[in-house]
Every structure is written in structure tokens, then in C-alpha cells.
VOBA-1610 file (N, C-alpha, C; in pm, whole numbers, padded with zeros to 5 digits, always signed):
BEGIN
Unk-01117+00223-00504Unk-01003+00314-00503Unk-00939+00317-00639Unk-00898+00457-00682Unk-00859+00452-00803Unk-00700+00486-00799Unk-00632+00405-00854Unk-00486+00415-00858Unk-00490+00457-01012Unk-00360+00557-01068Unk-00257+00612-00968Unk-00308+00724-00877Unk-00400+00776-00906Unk-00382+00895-00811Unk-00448+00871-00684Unk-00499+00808-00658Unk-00501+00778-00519Unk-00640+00819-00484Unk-00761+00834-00542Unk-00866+00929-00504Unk-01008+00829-00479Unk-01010+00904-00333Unk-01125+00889-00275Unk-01257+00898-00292Unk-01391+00847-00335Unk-01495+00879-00347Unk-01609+00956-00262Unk-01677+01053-00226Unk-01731+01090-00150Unk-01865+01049-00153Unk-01984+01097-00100Unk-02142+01058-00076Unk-02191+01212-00154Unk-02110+01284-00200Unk-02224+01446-00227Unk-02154+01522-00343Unk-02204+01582-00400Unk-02125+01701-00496Unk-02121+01824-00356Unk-02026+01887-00401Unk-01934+01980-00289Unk-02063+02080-00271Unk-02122+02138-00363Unk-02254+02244-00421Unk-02356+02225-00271Unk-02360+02107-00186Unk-02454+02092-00116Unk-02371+02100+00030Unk-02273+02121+00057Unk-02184+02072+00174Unk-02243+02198+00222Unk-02285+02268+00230Unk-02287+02376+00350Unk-02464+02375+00400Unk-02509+02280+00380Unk-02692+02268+00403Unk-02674+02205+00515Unk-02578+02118+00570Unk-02573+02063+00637Unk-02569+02050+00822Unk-02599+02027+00900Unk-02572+02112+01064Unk-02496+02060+01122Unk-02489+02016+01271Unk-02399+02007+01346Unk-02385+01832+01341Unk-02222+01794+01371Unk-02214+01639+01389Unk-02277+01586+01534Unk-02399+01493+01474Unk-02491+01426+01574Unk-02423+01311+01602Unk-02352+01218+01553Unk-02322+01079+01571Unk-02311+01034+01443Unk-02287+00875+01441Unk-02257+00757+01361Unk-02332+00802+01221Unk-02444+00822+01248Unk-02574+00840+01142Unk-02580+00959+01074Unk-02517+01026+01125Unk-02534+01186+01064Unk-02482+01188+00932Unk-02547+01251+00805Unk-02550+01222+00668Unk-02406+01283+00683Unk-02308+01242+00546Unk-02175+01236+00516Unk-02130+01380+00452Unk-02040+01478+00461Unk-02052+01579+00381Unk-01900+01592+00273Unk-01876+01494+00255Unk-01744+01490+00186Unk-01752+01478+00088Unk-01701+01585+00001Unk-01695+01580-00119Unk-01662+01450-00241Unk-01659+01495-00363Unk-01600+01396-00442Unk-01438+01329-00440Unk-01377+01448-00402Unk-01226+01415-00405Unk-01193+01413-00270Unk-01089+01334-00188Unk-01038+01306-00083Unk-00902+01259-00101Unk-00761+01318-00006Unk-00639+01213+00002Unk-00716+01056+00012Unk-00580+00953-00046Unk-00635+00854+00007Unk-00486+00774-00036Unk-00474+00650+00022Unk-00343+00586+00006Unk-00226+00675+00108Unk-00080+00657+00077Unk-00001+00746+00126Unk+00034+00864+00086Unk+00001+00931+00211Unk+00028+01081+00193Unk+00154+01129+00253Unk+00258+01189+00196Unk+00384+01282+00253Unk+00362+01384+00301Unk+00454+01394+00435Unk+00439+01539+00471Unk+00568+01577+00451Unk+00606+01716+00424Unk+00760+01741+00440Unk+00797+01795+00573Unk+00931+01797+00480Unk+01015+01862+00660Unk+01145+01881+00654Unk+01202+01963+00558Unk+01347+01947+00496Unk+01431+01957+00562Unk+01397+01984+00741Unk+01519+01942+00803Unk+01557+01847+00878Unk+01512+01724+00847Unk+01486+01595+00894Unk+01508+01525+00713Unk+01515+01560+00606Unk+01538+01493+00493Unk+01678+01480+00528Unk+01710+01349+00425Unk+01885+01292+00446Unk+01955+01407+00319Unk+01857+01471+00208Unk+01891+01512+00134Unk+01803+01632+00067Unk+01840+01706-00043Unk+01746+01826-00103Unk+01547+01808-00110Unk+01496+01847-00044Unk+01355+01818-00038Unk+01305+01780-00153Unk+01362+01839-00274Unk+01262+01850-00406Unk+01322+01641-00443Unk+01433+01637-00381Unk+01507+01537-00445Unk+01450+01423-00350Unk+01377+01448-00196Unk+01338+01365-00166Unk+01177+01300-00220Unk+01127+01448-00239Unk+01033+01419-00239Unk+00958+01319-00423Unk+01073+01350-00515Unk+01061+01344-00590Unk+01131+01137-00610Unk+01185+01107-00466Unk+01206+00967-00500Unk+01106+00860-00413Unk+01020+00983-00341Unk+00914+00891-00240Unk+00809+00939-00397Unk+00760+01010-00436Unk+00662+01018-00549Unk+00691+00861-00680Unk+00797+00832-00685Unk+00868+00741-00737Unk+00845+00614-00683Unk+00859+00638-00561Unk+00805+00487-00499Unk+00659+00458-00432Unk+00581+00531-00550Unk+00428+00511-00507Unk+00371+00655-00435Unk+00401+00747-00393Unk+00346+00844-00310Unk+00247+00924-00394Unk+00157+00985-00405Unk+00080+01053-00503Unk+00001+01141-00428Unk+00008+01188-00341Unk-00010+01309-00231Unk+00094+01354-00108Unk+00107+01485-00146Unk+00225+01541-00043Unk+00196+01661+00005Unk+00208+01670+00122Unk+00134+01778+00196Unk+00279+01879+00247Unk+00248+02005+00132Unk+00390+02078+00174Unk+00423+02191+00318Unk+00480+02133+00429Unk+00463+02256+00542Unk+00571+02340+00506Unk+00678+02331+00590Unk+00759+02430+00530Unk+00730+02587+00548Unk+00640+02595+00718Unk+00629+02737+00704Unk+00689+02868+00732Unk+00815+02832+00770Unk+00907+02910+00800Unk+00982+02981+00740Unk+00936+02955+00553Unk+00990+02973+00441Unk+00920+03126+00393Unk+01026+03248+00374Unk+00953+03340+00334Unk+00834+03286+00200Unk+00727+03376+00157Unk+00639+03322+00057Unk+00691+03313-00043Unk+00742+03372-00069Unk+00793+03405-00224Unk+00908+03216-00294Unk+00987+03219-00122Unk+01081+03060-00147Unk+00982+03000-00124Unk+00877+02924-00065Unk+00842+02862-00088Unk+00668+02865-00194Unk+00598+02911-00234Unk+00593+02944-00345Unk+00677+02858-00463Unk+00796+02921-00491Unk+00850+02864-00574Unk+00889+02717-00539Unk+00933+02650-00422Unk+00907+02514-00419Unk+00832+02444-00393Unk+00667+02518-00430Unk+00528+02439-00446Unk+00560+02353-00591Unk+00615+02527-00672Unk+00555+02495-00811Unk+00636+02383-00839Unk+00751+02352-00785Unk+00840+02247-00824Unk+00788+02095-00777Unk+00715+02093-00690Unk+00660+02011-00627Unk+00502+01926-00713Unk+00481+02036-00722Unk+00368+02026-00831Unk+00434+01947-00991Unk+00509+02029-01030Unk+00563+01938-01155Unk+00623+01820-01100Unk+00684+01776-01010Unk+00693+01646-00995Unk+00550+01527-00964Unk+00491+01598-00941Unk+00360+01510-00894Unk+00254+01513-01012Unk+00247+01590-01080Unk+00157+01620-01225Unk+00206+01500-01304Unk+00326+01479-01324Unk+00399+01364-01392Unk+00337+01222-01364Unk+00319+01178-01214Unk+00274+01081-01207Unk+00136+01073-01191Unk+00046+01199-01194Unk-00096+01228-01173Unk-00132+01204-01052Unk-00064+01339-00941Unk-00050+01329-00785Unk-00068+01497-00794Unk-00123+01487-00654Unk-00154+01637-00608Unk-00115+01700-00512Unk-00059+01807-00480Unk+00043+01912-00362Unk-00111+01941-00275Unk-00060+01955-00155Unk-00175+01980-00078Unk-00074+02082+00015Unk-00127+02242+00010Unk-00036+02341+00083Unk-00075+02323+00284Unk-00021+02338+00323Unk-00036+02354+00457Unk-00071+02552+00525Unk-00170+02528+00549Unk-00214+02693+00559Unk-00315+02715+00486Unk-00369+02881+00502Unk-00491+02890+00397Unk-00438+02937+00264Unk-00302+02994+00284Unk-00274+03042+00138Unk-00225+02911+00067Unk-00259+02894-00082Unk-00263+02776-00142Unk-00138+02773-00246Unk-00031+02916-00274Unk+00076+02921-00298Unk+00048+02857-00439Unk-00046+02945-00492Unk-00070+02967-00676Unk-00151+02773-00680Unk-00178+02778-00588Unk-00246+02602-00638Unk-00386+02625-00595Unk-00486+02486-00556Unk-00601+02489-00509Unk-00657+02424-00392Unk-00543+02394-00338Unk-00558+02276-00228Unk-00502+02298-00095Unk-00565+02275-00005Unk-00487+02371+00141Unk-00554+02263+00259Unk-00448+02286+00324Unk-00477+02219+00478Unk-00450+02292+00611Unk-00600+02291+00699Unk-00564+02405+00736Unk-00538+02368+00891Unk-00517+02449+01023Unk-00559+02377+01145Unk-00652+02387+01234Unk-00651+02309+01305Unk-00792+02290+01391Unk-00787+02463+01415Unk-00730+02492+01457Unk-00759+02660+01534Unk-00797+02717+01438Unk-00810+02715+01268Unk-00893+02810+01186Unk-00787+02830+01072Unk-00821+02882+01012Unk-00930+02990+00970Unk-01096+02924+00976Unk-01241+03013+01057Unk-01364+02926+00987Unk-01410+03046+00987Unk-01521+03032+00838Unk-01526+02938+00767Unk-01387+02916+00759Unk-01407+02795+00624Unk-01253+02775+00542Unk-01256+02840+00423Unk-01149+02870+00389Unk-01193+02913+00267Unk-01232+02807+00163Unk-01274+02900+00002Unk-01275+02802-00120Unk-01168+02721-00142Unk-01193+02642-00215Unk-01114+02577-00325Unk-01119+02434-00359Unk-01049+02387-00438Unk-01082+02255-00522Unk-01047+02140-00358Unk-00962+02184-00253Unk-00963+02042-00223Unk-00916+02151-00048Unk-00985+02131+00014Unk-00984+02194+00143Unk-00978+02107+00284Unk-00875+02055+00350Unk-00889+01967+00459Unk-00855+02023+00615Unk-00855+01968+00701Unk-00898+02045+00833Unk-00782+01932+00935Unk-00707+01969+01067Unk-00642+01879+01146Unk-00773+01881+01202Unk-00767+01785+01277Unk-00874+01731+01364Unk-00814+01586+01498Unk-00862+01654+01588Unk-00784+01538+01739Unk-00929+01482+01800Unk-01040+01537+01787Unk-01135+01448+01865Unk-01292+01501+01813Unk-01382+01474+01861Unk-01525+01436+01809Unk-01570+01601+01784Unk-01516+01661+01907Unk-01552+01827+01898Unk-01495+01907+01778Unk-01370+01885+01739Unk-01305+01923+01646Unk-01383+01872+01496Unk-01434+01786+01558Unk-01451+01701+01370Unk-01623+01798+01364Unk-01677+01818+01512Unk-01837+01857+01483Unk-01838+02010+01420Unk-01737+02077+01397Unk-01687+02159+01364Unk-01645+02217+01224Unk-01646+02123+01163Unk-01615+02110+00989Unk-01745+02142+00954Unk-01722+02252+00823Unk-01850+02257+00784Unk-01826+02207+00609Unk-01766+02270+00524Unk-01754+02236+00394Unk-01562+02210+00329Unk-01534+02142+00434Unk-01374+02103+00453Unk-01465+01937+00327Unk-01318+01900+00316Unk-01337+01778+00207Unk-01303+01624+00314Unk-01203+01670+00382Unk-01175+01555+00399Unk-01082+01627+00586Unk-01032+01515+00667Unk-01021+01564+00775Unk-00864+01462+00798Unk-00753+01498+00872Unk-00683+01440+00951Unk-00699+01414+01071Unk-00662+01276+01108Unk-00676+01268+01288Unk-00555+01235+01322Unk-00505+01278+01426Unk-00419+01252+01480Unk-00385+01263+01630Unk-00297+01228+01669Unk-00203+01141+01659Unk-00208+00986+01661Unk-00211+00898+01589Unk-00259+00811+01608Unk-00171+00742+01737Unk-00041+00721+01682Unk+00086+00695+01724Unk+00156+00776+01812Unk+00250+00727+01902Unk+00343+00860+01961Unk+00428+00891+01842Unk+00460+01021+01873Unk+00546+01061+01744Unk+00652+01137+01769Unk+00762+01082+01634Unk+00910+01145+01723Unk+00926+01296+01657Unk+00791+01329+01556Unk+00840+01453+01509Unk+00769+01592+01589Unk+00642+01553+01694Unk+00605+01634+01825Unk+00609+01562+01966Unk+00683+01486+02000Unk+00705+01417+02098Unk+00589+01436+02237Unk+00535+01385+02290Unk+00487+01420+02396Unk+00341+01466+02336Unk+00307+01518+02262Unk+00224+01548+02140Unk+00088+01430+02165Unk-00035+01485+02210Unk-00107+01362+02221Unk-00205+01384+02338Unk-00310+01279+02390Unk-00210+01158+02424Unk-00292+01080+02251Unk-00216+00976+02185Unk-00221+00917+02122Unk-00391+00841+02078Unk-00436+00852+01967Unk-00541+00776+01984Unk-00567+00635+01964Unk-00422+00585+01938Unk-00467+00448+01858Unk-00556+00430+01812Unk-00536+00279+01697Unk-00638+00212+01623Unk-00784+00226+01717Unk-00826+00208+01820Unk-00951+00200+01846Unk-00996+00393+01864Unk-00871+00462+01929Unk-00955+00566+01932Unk-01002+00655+01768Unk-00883+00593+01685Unk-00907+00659+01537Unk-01053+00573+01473Unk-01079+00472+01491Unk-01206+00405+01447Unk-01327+00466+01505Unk-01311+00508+01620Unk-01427+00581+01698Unk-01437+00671+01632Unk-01350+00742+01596Unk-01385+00894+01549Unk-01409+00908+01381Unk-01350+00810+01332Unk-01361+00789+01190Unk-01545+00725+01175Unk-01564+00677+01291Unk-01696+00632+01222Unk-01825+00760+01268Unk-01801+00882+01337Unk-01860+00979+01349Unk-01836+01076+01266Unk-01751+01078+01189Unk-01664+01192+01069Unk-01779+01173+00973Unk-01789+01309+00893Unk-01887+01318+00805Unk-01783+01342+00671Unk-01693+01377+00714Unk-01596+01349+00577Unk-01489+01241+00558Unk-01444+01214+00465Unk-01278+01087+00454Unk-01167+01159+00559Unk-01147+01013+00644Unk-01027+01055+00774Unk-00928+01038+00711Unk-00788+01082+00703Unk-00641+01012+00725Unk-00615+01035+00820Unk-00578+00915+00866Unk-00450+00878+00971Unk-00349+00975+00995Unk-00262+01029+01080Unk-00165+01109+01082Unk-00094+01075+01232Unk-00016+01029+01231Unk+00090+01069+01346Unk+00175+00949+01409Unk+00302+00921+01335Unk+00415+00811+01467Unk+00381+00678+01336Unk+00291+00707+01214Unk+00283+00590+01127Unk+00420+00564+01050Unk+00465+00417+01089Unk+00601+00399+01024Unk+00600+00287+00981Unk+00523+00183+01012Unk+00575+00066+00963Unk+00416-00021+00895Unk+00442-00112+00796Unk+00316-00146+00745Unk+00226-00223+00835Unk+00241-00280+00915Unk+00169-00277+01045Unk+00064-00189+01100Unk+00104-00134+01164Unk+00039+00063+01138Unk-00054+00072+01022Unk-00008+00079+00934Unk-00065+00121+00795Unk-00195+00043+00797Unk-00165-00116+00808Unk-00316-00216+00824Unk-00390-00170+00923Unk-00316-00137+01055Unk-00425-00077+01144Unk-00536+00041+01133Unk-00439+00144+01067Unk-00566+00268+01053Unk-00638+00219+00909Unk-00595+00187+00816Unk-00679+00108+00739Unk-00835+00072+00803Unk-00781-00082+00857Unk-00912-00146+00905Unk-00972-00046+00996Unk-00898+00047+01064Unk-01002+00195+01109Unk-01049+00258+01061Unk-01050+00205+00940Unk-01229+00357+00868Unk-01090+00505+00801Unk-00961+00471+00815Unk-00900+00578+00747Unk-00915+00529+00600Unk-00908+00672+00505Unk-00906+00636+00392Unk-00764+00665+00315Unk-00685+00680+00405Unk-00541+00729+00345Unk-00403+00725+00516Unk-00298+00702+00514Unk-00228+00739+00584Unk-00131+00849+00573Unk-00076+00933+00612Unk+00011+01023+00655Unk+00099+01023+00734Unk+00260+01000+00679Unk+00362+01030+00736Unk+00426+01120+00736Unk+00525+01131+00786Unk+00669+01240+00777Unk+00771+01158+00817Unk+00817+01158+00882Unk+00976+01039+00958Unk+00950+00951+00876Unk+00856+00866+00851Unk+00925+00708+00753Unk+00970+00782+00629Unk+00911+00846+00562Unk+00991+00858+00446Unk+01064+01018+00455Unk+01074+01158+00557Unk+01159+01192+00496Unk+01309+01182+00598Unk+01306+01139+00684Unk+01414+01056+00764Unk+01492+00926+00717Unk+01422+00884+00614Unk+01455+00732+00545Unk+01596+00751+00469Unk+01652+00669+00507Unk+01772+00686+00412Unk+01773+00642+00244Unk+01687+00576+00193Unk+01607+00528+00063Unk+01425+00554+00075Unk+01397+00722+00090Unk+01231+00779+00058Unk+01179+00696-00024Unk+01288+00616-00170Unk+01200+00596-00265Unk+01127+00468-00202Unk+01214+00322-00116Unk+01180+00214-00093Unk+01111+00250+00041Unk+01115+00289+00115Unk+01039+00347+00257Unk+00872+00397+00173Unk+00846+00481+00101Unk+00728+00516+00042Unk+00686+00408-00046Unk+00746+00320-00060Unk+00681+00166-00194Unk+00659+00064-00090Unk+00713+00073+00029Unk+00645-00038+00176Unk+00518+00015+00168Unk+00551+00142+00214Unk+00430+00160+00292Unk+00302+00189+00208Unk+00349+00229+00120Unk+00175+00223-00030Unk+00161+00071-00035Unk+00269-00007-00049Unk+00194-00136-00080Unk+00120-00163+00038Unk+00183-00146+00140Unk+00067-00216+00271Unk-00012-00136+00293Unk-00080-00047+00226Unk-00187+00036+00210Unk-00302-00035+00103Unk-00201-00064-00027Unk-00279-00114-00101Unk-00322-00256-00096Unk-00250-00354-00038Unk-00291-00478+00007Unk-00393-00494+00106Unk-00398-00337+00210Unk-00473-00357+00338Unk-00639-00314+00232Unk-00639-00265+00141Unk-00750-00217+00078Unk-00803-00323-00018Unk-00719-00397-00058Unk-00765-00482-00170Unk-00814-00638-00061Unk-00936-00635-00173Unk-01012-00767-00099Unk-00938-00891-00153Unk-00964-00971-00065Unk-00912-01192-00088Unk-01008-01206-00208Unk-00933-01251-00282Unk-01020-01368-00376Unk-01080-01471-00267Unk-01187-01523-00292Unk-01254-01637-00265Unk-01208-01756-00354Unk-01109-01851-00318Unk-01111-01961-00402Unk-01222-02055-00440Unk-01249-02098-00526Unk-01389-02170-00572Unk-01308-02309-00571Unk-01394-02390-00512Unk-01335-02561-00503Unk-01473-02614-00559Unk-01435-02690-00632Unk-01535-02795-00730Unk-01590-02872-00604Unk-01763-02936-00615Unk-01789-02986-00510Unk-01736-03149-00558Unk-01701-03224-00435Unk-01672-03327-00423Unk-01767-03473-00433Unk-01920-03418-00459Unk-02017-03537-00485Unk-02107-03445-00540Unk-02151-03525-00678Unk-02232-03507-00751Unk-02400-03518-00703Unk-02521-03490-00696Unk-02607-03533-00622Unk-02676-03578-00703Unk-02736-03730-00655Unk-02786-03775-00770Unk-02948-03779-00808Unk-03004-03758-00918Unk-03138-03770-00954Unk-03186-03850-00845Unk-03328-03804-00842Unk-03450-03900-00753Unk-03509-04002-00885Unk-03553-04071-00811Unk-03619-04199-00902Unk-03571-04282-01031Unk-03421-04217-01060Unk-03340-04273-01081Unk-03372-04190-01267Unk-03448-04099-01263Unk-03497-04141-01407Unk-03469-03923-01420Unk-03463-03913-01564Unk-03435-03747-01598Unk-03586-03706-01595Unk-03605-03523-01539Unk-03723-03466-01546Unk-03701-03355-01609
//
């Protein structure tokens, strides 16, 4: 994993993602591109922020965030549009990337779209798909990377589900032909270790950090227990305790 920006490695150059057929199982070759979310990802939601979106989002980017997925679709194009581009200069700074919600990409290259479509998907540099179960995921054809959700119950679609937990997100993460994130009810670094050790390659919130009354320290928990859940133990090396000694008493 490469910090700061958070980016995922794939199995293919993007050029070949569409040769590919239907998801068979575990084994079925991988079609995910080079680039993928990975680490913590933001979602917005400026009416659930304690404060101005650009101002939240700009103190969770601060405390480690380096992908933010902007919804906000209720916003004629033109307003939001203009608080992509703002979004974007805050994240360029720390070498982080806006990921639009929808197919229009709002002057950028990166879009997330939902299970119900558009398919195809369209182009572009970084294209991801919602996804809730095995049918949905057999369904991706040249998407980069996929969300699952809900992992968690969640207080921002309540009832929303039913939930897959850690075992049902590992099931499905290990049939995905592209990089999973986690998505849904993730709040505490707990959580975070769980979809981790599930085969996610990134988590996705909304409520921990834009409900947080401090985004910046709420988004620096939860990257670190992202990044601790990713980083391997040293092996301590202990000197052996008996020397073994020559045969016949003599050097060969």
C-alpha cells in the first residue's frame, strides 16, 4: 500500500478489462484495474456535518483521509460542480482524489455509480460500482473497483440491509474480481480491523466523520486503524540460547 494517497494495486492494465465473462467463483481471473480506493474513504452529507462541508471535509483530509466520495445530489449541477472543484483543490494538496457519485463526473474523471446502472459504465480514469451481493458483483464488467455494503446497520439508511457483516463481506470479497470497500454503519476502529481482515481494501464512512464533532481526529482514528490493520508484525529475532558444538571435538 502506498501512502499518502492511498492506492491500491490491481492484477491487469484497464486495456484488457472488457475480454473478460461472467463471475464464476473464488478463481475467476481478477479484472481490476491499476488504481483502486483504498485506506479511508469519506462520504459526504452536508446535512449531517456539525459545520460548512468544504470546512469539514477539508479537516477529515487533514486527519489522514485521501479519498472522498462527493454525493450531494440534490444540488442543482452547476452548485455542485462548483463544490467538486473546491473539493478537488483540497485533496490535490495532500495527493487525494474526489470520487463523484453518479455518472456525471462534474469536470473530473472519477465516478461512482449504482447498482441499478448506468451499464455499460461509462469511461474514465477511475469508475466504481455499489454492490450488495454475488449477483450484483457478477455484473461488473470494466468498473475498477466495487463497494459492498452494508456491512453494519446504519444510522444514515436505517433498516437498510439486512447487514452483511465481517463474514458476509469476506464471502463476497473473495468472489469480487475487482478491490472491495467496505461501506455501511463503519464507526469505530474495531470495524475498521474487521473489514480489513475481510479482503476489503479500503473502508467507507459517512456518520464517523461527518457527524463528528472533531472530522479532523474522528478521520486520524480511523486511518490509523486502517493502517495498523494493514501493516504486518515485525518478527522479533532472539539469539539462540546454545551454541552447538563441533563433532569430534576437532574443526572441518
Amino acid at each position: 500500500m502506498t501512502a499518502p494517497s492511498g492506492v491500491a494495486t490491481g492484477h491487469q492494465a484497464k486495456g484488457d478489462l472488457g475480454r473478460k465473462g461472467p463471475l464464476e467463483g473464488p478463481d475467476s481471473p481478477k479484472i481490476s484495474s491499476s488504481v483502486a480506493p483504498s485506506g479511508l474513504v469519506v462520504l459526504t452529507d452536508r446535512r449531517v456535518a456539525p459545520g460548512p462541508l468544504v470546512e469539514v471535509i477539508a479537516a477529515a483530509v487533514g486527519g489522514g483521509a485521501r479519498w472522498v466520495m462527493l454525493r450531494e445530489k440534490d444540488l442543482p449541477r452547476a452548485e455542485r460542480a462548483a463544490l467538486a472543484a473546491e473539493l478537488r483543490a483540497i485533496l490535490a494538496e495532500a495527493g487525494g482524489t474526489l470520487i463523484v457519485a453518479g455518472p456525471d463526473p462534474l469536470d473530473g474523471d472519477a465516478v461512482h455509480l449504482s447498482s441499478a446502472g448506468p451499464y455499460p459504465p461509462p469511461r474514465g480514469a477511475l469508475v466504481g460500482r455499489s454492490c450488495h451481493d454475488a449477483t450484483e458483483l457478477a455484473r461488473l464488467t470494466t468498473e475498477d473497483y466495487a463497494t459492498l455494503s452494508p456491512v453494519y446497520p446504519t444510522r444514515t439508511k436505517p433498516g437498510y440491509g439486512p447487514p452483511l457483516h465481517p463474514g458476509g463481506l469476506a464471502a463476497l470479497a473473495r468472489v469480487s474480481r475487482v478491490p472491495t470497500v467496505a461501506l455501511g454503519g463503519i464507526e469505530t476502529p474495531e470495524q475498521v480491523r474487521a473489514c480489513v481482515e475481510a479482503g476489503a481494501v479500503g473502508v467507507a464512512v459517512l456518520g464517523a466523520v461527518m457527524r463528528a464533532e472533531n472530522p479532523a481526529e474522528a478521520a486520524a482514528t480511523l486511518a490509523a486503524a486502517f493502517h495498523e490493520a494493514v501493516t504486518p508484525v515485525p518478527q522479533s529475532w532472539h539469539a539462540p540460547t546454545e551454541v552447538p558444538s563441533r563433532s569430534n571435538g576437532g574443526n572441518r
